[in-house]
Backbone as ProteinMPNN parsed JSONL, in Angstrom:
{"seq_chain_A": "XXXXXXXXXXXXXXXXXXXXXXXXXXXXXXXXXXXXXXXXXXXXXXXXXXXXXXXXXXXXXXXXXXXXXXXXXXXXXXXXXXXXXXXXXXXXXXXXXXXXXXXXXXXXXXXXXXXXXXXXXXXXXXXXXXXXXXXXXXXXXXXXXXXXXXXXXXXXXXXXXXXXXXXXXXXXXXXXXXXXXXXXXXXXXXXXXXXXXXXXXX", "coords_chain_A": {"N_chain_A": [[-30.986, -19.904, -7.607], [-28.3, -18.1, -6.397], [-28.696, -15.218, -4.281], [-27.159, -14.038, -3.448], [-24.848, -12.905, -4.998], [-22.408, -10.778, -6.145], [-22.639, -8.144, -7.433], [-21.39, -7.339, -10.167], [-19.437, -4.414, -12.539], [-19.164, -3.767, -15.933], [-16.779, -3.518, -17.035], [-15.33, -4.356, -14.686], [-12.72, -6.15, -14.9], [-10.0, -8.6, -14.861], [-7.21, -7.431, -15.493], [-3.946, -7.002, -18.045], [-2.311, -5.559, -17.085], [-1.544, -5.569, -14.229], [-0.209, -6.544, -11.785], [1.985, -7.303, -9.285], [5.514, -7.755, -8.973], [7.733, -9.492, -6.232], [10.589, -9.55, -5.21], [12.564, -11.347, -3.419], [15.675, -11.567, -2.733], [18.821, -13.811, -3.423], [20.409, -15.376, -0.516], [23.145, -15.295, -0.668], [23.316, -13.093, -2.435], [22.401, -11.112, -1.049], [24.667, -10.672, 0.865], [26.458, -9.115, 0.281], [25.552, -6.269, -0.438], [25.072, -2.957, -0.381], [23.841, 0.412, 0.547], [24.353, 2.832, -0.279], [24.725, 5.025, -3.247], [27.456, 6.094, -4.042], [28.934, 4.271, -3.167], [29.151, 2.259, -4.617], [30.526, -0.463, -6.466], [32.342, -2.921, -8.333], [31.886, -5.419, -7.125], [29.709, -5.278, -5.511], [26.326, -5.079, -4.583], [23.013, -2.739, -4.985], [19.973, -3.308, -3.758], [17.924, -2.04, -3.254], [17.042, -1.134, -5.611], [15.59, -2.967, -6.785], [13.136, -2.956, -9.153], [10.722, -4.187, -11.152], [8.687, -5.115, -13.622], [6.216, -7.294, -14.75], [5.793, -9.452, -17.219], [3.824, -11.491, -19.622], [3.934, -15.263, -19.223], [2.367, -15.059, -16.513], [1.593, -17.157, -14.585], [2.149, -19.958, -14.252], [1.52, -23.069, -16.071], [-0.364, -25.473, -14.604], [-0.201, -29.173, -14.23], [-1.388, -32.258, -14.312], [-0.69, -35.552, -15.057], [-3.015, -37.631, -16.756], [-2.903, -41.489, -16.016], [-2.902, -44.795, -17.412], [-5.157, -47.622, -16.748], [-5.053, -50.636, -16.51], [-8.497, -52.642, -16.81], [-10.666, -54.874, -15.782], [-10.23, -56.101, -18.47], [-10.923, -53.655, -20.001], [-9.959, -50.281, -20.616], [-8.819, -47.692, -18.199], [-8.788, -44.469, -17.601], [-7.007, -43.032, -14.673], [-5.809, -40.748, -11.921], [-2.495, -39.814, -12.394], [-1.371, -38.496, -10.317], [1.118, -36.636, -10.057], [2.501, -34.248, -10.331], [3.822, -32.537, -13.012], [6.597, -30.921, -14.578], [7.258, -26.902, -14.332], [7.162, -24.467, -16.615], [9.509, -21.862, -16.919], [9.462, -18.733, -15.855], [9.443, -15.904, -17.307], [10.277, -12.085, -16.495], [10.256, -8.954, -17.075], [11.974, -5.35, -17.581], [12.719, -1.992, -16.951], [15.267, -0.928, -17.418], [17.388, 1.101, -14.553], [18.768, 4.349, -14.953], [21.477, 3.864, -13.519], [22.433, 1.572, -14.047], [21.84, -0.223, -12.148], [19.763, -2.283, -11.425], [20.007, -4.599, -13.594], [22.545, -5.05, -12.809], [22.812, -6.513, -10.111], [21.321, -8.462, -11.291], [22.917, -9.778, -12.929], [25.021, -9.747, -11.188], [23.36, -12.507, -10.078], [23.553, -14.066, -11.531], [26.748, -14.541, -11.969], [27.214, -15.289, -10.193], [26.431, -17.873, -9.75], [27.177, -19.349, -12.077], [30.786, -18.189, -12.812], [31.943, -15.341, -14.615], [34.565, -15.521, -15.423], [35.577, -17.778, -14.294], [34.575, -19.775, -14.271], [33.151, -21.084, -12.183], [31.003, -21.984, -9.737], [30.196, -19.708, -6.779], [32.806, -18.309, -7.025], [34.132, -16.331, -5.127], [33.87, -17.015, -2.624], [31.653, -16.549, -1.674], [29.385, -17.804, 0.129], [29.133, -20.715, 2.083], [29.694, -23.396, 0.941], [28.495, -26.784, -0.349], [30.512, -30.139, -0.156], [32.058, -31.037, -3.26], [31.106, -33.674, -4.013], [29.188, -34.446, -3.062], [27.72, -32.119, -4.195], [27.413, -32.657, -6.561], [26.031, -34.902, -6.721], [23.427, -34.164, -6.263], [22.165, -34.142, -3.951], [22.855, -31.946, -2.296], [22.605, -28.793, -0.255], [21.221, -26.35, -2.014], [20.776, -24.017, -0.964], [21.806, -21.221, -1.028], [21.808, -19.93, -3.726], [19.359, -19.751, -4.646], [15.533, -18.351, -3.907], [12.711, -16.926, -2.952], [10.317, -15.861, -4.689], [7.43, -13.827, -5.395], [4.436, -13.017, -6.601], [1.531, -10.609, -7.384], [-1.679, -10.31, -7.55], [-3.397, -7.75, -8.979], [-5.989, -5.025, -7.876], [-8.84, -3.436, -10.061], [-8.503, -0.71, -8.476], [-5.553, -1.094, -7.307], [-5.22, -2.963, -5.151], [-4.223, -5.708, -3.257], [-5.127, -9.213, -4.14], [-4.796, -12.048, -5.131], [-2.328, -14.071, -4.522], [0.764, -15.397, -5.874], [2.922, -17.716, -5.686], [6.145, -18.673, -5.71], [8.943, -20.791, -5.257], [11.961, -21.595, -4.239], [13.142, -20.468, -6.542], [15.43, -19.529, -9.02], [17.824, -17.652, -11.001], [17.547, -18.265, -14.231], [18.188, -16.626, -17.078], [19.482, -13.604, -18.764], [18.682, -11.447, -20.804], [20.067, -9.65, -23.294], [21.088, -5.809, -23.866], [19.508, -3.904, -25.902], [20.256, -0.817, -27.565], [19.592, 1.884, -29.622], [19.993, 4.816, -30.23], [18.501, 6.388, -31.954], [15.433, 5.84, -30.742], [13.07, 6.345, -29.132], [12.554, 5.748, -26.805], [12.438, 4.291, -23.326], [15.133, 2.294, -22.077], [15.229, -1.419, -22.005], [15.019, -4.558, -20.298], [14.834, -8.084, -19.752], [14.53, -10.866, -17.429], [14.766, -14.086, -17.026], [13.582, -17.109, -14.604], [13.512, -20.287, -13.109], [12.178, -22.636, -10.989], [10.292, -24.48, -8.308], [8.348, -25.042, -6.608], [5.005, -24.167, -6.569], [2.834, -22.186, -5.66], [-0.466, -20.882, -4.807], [-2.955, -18.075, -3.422], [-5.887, -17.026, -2.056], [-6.741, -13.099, -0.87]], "CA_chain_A": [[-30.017, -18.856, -7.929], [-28.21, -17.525, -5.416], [-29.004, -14.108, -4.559], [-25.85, -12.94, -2.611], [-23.754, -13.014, -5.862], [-21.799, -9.845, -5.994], [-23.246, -7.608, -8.449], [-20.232, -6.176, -10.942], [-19.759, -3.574, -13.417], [-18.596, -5.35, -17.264], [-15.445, -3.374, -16.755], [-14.864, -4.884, -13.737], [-12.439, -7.24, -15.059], [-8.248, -8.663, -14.534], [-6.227, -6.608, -16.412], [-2.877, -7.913, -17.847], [-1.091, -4.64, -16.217], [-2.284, -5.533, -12.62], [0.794, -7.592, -11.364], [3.653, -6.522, -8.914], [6.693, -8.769, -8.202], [8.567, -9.15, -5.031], [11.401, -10.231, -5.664], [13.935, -11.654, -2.366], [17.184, -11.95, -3.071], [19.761, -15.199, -2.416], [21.413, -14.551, 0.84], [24.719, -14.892, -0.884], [23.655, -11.391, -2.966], [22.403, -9.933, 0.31], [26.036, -10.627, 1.878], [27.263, -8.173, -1.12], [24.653, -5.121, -0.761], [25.57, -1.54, 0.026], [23.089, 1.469, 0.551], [25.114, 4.091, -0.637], [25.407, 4.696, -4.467], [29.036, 6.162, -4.301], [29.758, 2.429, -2.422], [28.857, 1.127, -5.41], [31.56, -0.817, -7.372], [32.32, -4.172, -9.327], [32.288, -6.72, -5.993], [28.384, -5.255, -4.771], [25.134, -4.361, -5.631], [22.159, -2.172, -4.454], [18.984, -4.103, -3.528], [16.927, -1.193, -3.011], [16.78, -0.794, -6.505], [14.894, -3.562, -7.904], [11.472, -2.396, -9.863], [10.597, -5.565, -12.053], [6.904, -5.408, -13.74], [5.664, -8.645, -14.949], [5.131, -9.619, -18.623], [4.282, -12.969, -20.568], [3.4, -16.283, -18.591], [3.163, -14.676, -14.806], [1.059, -17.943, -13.936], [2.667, -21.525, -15.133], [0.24, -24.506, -16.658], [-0.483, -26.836, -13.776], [-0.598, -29.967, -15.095], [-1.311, -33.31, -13.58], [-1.52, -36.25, -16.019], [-3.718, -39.131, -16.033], [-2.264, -42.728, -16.161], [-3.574, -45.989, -17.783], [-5.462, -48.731, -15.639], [-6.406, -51.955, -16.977], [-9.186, -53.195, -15.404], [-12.171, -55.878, -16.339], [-10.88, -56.124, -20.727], [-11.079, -52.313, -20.564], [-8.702, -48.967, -19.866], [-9.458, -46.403, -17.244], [-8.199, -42.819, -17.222], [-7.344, -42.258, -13.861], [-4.496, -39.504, -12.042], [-0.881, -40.212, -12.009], [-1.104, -38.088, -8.843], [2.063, -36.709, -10.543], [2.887, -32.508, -10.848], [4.584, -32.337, -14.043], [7.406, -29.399, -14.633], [6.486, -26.453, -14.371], [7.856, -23.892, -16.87], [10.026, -20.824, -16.646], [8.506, -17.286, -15.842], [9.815, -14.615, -17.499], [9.961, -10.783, -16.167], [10.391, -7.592, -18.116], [11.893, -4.45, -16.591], [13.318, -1.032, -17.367], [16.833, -0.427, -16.803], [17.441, 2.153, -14.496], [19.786, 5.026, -15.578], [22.682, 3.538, -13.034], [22.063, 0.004, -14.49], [21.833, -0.669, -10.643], [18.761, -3.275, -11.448], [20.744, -5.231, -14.136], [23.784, -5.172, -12.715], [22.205, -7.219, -9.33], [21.171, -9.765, -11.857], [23.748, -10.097, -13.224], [25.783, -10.365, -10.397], [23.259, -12.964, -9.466], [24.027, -15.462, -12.274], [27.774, -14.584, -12.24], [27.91, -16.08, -8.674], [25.931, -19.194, -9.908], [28.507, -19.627, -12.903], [32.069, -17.092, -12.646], [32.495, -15.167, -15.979], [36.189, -15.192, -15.631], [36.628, -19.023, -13.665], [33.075, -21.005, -14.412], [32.689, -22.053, -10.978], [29.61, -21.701, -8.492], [30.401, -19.194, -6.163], [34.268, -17.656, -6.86], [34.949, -15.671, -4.324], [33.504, -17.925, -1.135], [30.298, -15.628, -0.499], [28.947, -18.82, 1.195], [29.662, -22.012, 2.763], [28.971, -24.142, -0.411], [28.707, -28.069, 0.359], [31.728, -30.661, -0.841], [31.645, -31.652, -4.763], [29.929, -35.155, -4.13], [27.274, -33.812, -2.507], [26.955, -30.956, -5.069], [26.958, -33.282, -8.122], [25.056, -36.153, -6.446], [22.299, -33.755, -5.92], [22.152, -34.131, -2.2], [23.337, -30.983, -1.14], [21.518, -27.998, -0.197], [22.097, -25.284, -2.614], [19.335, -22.316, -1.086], [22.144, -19.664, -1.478], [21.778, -19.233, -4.854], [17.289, -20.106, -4.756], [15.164, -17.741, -3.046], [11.422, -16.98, -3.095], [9.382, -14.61, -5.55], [6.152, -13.635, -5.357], [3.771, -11.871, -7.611], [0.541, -10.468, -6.774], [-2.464, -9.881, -8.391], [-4.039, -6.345, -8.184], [-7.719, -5.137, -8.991], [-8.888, -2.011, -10.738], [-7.888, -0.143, -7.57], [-4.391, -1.652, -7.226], [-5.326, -3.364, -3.905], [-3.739, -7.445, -3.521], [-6.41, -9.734, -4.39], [-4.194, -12.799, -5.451], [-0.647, -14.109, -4.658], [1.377, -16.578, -6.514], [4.622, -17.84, -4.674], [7.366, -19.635, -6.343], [9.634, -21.131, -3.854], [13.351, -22.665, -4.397], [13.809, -20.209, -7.487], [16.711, -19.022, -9.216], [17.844, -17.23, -12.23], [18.375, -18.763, -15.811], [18.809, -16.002, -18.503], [19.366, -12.139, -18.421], [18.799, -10.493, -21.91], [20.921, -8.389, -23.162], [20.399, -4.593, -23.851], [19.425, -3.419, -27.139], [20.684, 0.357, -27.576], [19.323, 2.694, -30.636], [19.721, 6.296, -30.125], [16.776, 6.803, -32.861], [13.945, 5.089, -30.503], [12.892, 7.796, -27.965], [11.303, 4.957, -25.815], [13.195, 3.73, -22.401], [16.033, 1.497, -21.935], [14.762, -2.799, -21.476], [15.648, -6.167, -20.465], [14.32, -9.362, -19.18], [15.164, -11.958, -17.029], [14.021, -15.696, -16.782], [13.668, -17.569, -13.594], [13.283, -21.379, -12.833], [11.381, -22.242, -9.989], [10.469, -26.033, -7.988], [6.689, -25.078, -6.116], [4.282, -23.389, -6.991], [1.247, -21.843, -4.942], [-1.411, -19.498, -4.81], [-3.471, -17.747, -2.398], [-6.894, -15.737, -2.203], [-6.191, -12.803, -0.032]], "C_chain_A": [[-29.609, -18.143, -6.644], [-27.943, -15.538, -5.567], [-27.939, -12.906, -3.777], [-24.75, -12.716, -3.702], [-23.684, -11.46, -5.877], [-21.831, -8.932, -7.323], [-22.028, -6.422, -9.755], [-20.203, -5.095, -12.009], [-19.121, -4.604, -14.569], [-17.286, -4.456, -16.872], [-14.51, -3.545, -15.536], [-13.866, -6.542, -13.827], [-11.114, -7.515, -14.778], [-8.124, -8.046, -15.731], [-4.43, -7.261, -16.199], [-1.91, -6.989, -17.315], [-0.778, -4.639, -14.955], [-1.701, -6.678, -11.911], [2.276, -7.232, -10.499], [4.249, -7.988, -8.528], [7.214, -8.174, -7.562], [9.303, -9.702, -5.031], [13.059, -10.251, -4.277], [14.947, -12.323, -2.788], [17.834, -12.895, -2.648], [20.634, -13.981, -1.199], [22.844, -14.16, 0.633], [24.461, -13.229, -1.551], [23.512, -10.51, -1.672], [23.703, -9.657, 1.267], [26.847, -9.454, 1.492], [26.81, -6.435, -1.188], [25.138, -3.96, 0.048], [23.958, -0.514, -0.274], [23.384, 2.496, -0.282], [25.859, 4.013, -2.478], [26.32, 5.1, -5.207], [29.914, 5.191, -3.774], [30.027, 2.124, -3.505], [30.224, 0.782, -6.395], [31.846, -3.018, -7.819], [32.036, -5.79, -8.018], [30.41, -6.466, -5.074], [27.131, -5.234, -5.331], [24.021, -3.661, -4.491], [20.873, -3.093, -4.381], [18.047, -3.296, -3.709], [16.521, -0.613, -4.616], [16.399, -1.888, -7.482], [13.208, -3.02, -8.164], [11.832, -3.481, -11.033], [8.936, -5.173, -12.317], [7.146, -6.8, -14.496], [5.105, -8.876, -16.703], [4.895, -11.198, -19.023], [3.337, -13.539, -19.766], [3.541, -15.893, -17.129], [2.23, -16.156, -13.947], [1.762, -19.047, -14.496], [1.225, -22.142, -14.874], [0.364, -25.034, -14.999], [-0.847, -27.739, -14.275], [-0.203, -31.682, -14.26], [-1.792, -34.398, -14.456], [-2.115, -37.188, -15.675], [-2.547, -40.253, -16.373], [-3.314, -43.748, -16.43], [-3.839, -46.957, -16.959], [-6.336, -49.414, -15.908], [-7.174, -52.367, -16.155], [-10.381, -54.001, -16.336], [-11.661, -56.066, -18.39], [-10.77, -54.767, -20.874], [-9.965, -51.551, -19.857], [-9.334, -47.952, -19.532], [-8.344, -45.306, -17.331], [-8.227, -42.643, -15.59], [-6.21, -41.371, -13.556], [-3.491, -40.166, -11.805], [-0.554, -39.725, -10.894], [0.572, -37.512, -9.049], [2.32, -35.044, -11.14], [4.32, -32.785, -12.064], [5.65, -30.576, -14.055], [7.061, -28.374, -14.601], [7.6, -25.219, -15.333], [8.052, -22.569, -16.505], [9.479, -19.695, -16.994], [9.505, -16.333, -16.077], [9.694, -12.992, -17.452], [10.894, -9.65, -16.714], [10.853, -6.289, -17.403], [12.824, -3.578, -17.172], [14.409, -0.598, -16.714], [17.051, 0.733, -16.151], [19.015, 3.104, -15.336], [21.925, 4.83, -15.218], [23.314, 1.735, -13.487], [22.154, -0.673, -13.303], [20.837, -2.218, -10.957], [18.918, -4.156, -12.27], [21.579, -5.653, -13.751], [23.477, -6.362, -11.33], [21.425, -8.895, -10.239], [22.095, -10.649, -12.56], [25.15, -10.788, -12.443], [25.05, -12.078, -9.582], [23.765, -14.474, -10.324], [25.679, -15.099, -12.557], [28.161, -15.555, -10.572], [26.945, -17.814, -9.001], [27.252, -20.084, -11.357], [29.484, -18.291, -13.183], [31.988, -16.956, -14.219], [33.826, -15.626, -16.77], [36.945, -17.022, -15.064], [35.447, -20.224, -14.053], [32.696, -21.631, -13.026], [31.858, -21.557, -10.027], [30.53, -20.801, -7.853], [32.172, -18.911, -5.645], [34.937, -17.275, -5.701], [34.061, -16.098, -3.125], [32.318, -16.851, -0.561], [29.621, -16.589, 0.446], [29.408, -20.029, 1.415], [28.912, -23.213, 1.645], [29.309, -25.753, 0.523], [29.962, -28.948, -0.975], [31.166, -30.766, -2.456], [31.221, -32.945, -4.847], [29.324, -34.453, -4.325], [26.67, -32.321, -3.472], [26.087, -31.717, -6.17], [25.977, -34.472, -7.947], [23.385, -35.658, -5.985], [21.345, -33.673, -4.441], [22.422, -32.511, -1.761], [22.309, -29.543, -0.969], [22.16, -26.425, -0.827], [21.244, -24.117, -2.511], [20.438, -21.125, -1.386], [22.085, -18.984, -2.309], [19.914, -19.386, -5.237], [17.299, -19.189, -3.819], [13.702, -17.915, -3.585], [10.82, -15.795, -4.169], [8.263, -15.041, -5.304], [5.521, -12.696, -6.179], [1.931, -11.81, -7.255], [-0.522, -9.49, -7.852], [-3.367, -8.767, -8.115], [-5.658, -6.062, -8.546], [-7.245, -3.811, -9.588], [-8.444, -0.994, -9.582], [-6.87, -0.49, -6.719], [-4.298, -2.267, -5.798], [-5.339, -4.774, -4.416], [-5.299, -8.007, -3.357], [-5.935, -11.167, -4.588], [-2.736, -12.859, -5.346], [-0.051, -15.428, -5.255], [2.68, -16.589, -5.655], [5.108, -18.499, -5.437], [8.697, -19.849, -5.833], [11.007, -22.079, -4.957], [13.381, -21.703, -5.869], [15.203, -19.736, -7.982], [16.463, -18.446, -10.766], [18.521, -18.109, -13.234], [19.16, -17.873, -17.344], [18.529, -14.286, -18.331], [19.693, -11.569, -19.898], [19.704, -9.709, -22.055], [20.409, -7.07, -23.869], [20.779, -4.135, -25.549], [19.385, -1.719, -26.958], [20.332, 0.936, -28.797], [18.687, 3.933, -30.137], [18.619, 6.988, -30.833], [15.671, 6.094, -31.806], [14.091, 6.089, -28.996], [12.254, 6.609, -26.363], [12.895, 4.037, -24.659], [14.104, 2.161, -22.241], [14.975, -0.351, -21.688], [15.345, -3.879, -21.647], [15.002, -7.168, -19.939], [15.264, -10.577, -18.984], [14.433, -13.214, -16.653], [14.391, -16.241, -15.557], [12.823, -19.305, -13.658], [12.723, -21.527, -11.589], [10.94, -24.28, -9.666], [9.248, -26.244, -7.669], [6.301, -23.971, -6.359], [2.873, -23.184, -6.5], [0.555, -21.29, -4.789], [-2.29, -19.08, -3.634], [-4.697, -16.318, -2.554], [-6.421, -14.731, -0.889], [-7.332, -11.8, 0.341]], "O_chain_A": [[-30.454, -17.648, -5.898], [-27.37, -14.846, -6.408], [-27.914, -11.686, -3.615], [-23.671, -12.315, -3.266], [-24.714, -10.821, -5.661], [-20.978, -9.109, -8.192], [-22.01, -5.212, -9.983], [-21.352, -4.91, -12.411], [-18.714, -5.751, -14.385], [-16.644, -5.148, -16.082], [-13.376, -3.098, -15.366], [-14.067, -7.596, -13.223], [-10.667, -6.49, -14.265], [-8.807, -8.143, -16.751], [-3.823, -7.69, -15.217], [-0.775, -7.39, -17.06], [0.086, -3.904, -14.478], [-2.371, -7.618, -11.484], [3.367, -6.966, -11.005], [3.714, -8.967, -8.007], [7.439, -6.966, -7.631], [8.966, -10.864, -4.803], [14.078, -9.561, -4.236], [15.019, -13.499, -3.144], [17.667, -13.13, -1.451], [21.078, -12.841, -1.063], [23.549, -13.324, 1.197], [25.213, -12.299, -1.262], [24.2, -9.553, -1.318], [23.817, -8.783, 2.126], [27.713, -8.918, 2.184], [27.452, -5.557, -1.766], [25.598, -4.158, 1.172], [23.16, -0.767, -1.177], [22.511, 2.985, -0.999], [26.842, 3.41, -2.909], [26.442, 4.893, -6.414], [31.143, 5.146, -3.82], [31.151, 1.655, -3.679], [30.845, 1.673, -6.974], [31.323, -4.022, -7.335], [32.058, -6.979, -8.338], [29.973, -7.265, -4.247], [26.945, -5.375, -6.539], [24.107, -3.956, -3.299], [20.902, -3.818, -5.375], [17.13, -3.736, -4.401], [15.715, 0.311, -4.726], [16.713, -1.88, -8.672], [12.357, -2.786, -7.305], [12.894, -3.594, -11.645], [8.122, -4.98, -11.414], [8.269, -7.237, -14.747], [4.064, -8.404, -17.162], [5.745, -12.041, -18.739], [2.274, -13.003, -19.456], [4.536, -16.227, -16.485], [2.238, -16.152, -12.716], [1.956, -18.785, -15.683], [0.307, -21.951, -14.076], [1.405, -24.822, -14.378], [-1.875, -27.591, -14.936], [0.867, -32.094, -13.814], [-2.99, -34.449, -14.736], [-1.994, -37.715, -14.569], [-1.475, -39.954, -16.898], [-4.415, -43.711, -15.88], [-2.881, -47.35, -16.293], [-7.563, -49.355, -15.828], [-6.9, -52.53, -14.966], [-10.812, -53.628, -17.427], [-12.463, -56.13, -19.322], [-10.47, -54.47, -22.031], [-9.269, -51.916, -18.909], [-10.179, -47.337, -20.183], [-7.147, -45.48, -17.1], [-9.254, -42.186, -15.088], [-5.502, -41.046, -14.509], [-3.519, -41.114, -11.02], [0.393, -40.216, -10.279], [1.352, -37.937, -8.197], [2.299, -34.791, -12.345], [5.474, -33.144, -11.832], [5.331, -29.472, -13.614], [5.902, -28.509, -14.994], [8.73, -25.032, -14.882], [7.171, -21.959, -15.9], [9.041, -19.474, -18.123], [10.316, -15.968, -15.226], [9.015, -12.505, -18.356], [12.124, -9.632, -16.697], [10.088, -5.999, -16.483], [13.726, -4.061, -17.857], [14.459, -0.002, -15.638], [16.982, 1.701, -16.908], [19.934, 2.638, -16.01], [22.948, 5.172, -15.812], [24.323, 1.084, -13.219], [22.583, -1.824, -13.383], [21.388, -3.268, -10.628], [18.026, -4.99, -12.109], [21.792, -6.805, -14.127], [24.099, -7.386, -11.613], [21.161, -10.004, -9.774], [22.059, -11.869, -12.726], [25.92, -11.702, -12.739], [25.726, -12.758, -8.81], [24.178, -15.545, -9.877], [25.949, -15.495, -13.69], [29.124, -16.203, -10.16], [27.061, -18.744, -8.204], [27.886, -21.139, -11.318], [28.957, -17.347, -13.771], [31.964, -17.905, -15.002], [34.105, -15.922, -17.932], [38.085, -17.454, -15.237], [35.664, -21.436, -14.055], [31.972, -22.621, -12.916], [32.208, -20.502, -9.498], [31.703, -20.922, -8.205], [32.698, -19.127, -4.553], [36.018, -17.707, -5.3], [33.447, -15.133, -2.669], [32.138, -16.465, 0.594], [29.294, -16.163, 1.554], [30.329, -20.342, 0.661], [27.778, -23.689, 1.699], [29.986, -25.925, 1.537], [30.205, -28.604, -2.132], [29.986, -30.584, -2.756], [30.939, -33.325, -5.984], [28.897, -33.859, -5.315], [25.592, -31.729, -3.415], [24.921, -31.632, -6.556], [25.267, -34.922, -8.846], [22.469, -36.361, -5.56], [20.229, -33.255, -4.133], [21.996, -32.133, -0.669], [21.295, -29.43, -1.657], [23.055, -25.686, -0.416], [20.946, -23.361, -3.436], [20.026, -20.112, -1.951], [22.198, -17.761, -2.238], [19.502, -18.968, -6.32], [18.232, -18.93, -3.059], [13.404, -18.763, -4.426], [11.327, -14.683, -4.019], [7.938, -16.2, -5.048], [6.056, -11.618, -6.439], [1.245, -12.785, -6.949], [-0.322, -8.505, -8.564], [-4.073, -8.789, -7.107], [-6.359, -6.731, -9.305], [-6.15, -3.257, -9.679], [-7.733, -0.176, -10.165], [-7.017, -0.318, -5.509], [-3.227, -2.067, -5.223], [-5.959, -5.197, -5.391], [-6.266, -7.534, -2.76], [-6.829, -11.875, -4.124], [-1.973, -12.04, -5.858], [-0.584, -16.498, -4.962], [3.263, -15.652, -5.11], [4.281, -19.145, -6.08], [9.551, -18.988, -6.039], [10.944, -22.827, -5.933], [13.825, -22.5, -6.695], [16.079, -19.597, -7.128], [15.49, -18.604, -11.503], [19.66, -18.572, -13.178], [20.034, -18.161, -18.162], [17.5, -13.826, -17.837], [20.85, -11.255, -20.177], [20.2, -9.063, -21.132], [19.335, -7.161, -24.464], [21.847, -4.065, -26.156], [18.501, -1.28, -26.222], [21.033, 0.278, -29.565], [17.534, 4.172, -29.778], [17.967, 7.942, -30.408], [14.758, 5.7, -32.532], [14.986, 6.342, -28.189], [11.715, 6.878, -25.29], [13.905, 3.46, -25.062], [13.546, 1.066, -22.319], [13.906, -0.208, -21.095], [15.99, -4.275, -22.618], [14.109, -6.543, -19.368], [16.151, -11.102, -19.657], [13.454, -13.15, -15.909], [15.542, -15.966, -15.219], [11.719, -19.459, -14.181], [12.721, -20.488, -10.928], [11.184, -25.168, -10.483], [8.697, -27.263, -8.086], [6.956, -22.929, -6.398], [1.914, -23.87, -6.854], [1.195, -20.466, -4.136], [-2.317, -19.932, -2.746], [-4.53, -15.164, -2.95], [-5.829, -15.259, 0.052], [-7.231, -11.094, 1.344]]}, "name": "protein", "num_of_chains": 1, "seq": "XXXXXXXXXXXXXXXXXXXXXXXXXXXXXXXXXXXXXXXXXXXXXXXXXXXXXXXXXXXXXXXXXXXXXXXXXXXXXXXXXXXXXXXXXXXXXXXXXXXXXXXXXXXXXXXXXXXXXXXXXXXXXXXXXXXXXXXXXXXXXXXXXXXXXXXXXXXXXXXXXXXXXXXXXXXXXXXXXXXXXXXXXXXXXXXXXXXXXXXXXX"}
């Protein structure tokens, strides 16, 4: 038995509140961002105003299957050596009162498909590559992917765990349910797709 094991209390345990996201923006929204929130108008957005907490699945399955391998009359289980999909993480977050932290998500999937034209990136925020190379899957589309990270806290909100999720982007932005009878703060959630996935003791 080893006798250096680290002696805990029972309430020394993860808690599912104990999660911040960091959430970096595509470069095309950062081309768009203003400080000042009498700038603010239909063509920008504020950055400094994302606050996102974390609800649901903040870890995806890892999942590596086996594969079949005849051998001698008999079948072996061994690995396909083969990362299967990994699904979409959804994050929960309270609207502020300017809808500044909506409205940035919104602008981020309006520049991935135009409300008003349907097409990737309307108004030329970046140097998009030709339509082969879009549709043939060749081309390099980071302006609209960026990185998130979410980090796991202890009982004294100090990082202890980081998850990264690299090449993401946004898929779905809730929309806002409004009833003047419910005394309880504005909410929405947004879904994100994502390509790697990694973790880190810290």
């Amino acid at each position: 038995m080893n006798d250096q094991i680290t002696q805990q209390a029972v309430l020394n345990k993860s808690r599912k509140d104990k999660f911040r996201l960091i959430l970096d923006l595509p470069d095309a929204l950062k081309g768009i961002n203003v400080t000042d929130q009498s700038a603010r108008d239909n063509e920008n957005v504020i950055l400094s105003s994302l606050q996102y907490s974390v609800y649901g699945t903040v870890v995806p399955v890892t999942t590596i299957n086996p594969t079949v391998l005849p051998f001698a009359g008999q079948t072996l289980n061994v690995t396909s050596g083969k990362r299967e999909k990994y699904e979409d993480i959804t994050v929960n977050f309270t609207v502020d009162n300017g809808f500044n932290n909506w409205w940035v998500l919104w602008k981020w999937l309006d520049y991935i498909n135009s409300a008003t034209t349907g097409l990737l990136d309307p108004n030329n925020l970046t140097t998009l590559p030709s339509s082969p190379e879009l549709y043939s899957g060749t081309a390099n589309l980071q302006p609209y992917q960026t990185n998130i990270t979410v980090y796991g806290l202890d009982e004294y909100n100090n990082n202890k765990i980081r998850f990264n999720y690299s090449k993401a982007f946004i898929t779905n932005l809730t929309g806002i349910t409004y009833n003047y009878r419910d005394a309880e703060q504005m909410e929405a959630s947004f879904t994100f797709s994502f390509s790697q996935f990694t973790s880190e003791l810290l």
